[in-house]
C-alpha positions in Angstrom: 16.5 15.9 -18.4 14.9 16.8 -21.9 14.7 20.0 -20.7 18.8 20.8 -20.0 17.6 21.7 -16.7 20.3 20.6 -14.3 18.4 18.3 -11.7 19.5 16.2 -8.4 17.1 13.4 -7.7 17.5 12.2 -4.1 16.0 8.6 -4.0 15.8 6.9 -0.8 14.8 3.6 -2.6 11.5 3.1 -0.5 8.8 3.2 -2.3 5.4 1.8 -0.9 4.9 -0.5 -3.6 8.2 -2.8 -3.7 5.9 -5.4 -1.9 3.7 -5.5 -4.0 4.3 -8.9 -6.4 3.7 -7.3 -9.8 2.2 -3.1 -10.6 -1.5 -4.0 -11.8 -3.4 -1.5 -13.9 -0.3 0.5 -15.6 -1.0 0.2 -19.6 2.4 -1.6 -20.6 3.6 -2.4 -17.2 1.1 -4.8 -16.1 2.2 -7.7 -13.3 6.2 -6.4 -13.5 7.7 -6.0 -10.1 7.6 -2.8 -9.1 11.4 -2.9 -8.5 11.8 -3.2 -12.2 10.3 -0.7 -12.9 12.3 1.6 -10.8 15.3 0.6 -12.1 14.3 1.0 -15.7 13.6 4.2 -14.4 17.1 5.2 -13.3 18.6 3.8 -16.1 16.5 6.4 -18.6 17.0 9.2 -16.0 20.7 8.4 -16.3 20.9 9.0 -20.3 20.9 13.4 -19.8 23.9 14.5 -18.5 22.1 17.1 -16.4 20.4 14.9 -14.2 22.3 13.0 -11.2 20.5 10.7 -9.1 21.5 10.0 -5.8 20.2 7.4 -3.1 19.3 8.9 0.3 17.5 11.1 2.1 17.5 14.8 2.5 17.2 14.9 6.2 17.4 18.9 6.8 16.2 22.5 4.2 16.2 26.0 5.0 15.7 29.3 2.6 19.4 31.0 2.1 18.2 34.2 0.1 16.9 33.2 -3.3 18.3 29.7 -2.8 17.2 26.8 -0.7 19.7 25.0 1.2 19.4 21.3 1.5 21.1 18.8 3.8 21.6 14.7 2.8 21.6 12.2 4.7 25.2 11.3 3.6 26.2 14.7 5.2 26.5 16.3 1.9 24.7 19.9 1.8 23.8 21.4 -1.6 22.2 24.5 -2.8 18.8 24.7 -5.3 16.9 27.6 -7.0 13.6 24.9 -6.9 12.7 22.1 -4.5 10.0 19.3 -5.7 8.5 17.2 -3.1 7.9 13.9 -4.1 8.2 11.9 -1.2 5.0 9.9 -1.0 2.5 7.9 0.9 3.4 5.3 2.8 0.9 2.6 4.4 0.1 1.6 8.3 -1.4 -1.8 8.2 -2.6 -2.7 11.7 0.4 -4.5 13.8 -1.4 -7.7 13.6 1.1 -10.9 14.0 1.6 -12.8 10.2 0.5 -9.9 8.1 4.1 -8.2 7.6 4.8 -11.2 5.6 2.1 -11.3 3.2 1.8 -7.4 3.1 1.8 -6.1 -1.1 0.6 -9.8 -2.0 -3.0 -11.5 -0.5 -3.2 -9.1 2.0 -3.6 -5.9 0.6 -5.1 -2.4 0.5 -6.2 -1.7 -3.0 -8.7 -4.7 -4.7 -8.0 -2.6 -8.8 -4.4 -3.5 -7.7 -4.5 -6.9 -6.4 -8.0 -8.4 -6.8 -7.9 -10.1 -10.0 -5.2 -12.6 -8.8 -7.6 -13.7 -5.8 -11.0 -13.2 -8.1 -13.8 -16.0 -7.2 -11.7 -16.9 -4.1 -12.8 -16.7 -0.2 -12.0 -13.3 0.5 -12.3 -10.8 3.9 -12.0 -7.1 4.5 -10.8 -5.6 8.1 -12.1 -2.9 8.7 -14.8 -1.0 11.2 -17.5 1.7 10.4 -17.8 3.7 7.5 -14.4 2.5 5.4 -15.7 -1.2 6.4 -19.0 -0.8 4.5 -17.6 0.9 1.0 -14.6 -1.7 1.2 -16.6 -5.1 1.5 -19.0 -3.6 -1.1 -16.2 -2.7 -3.4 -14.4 -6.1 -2.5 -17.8 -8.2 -4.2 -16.7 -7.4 -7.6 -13.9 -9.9 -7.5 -15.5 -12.6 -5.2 -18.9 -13.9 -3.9 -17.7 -15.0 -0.9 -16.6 -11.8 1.1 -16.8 -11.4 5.3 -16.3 -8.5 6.6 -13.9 -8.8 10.1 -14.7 -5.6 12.5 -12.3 -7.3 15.4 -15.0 -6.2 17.8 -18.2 -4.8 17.9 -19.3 -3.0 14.6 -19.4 0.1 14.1 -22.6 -0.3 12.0 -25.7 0.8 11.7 -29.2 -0.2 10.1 -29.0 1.2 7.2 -24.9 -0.5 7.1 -26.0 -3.8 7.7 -28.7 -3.6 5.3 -27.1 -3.0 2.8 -23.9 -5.5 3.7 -26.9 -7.9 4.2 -28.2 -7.0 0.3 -25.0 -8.0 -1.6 -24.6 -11.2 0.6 -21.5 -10.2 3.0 -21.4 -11.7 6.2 -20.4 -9.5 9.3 -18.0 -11.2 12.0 -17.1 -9.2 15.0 -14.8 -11.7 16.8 -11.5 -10.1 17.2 -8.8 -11.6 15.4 -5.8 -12.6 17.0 -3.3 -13.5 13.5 -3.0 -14.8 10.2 -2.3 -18.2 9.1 -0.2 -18.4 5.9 1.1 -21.1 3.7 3.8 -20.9 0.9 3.9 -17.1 1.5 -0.4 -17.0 0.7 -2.9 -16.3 3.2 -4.7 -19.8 4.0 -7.0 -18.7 7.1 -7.7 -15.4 9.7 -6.9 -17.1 13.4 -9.3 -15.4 15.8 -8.7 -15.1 19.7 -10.7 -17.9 20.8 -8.5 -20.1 18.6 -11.1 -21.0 15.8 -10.3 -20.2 12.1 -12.2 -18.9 8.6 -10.4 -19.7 5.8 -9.9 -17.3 3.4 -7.3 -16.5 0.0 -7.0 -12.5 0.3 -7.7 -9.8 2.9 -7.8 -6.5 2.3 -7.1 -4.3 5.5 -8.5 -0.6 5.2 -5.4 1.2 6.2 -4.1 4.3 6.8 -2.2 6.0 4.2 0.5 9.1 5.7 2.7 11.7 3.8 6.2 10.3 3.8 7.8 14.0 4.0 8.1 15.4 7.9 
């Protein structure tokens, strides 16, 4: 790039964020798609001659003296003095029937990324124990009305509910068997015994995992 470093970029073109509906908190980027962004991105990466960007995976690497030996997913192999990793995180939401759909939008994992477009709506967290707690707490700042959804017994103790009790979060351990939607929103959690809350946004405490093996 600026620095006449000859450079291969290996995108696979998966980034966590593409379901999100617009990147919130990024000074000059606020509410663009994140696919937009990405693109823009390519096309300044493209201006120096020195840097090719390619779309795959490198699937194999080994050390071949000084050099590191790399293997793409296209079959290609190439040799590099450096190797950056740069893979990553990607998110595992709970397999929980209707969320897929509404996953980067109101259902979400991050409230500074996507609680200001449900603020002052009925919102929930799912989540158990510990995370459960600092994510319902952190979840008030946008809304009033916030339940937290265990999906069986809590995890919780005194001091837990206390303080859930304190900022006015109510605690409901029925498990939850889907989520309703409407229009591509979230309109209501379904539990197993068929009744419903209604409810705008969820945010689901998930798991976040290096994307590099």
């Amino acid at each position: 790039g600026r620095a006449r470093r000859r450079t291969l970029l290996v995108d696979a073109g998966q980034q966590s964020n593409l379901a999100a509906h617009g990147i919130g908190g990024l000074l000059g980027h606020d509410g663009r798609p994140p696919g937009e962004l990405y693109e823009a991105g390519r096309r300044e990466i493209a201006a120096y001659p020195s840097v090719e960007v390619r779309t795959g995976e490198v699937v194999a690497g080994e050390r071949a003296g000084d050099m590191f030996e790399l293997e793409l997913s296209d079959g290609r192999r190439e040799r590099t003095r450096r190797v950056l990793l740069a893979a990553g995180m990607e998110y595992r939401p709970p397999a929980l029937p209707g969320l897929a759909q509404l996953w980067g939008r109101s259902v979400f994992h991050c409230p500074f990324c996507h609680g200001w477009e449900v603020r002052d709506q009925p919102l929930a967290v799912l989540a158990n124990g510990e995370r459960a707690v600092q994510s319902s707490l952190l979840l008030r700042g946008w809304s009033d009305d916030v339940v937290l959804l265990t999906g069986g017994p809590a995890e919780l103790d005194g001091d837990d509910r206390s303080r859930l009790a304190a900022a006015r979060v109510v605690v409901d351990e029925r498990p939850v068997a889907e989520l309703a939607s409407s229009n591509g929103e979230l309109v209501a959690i379904v539990f197993t015994d068929g009744t419903r809350l209604a409810r705008s946004g969820l945010l689901v405490a998930t798991t976040l995992h290096q994307r590099s093996q």
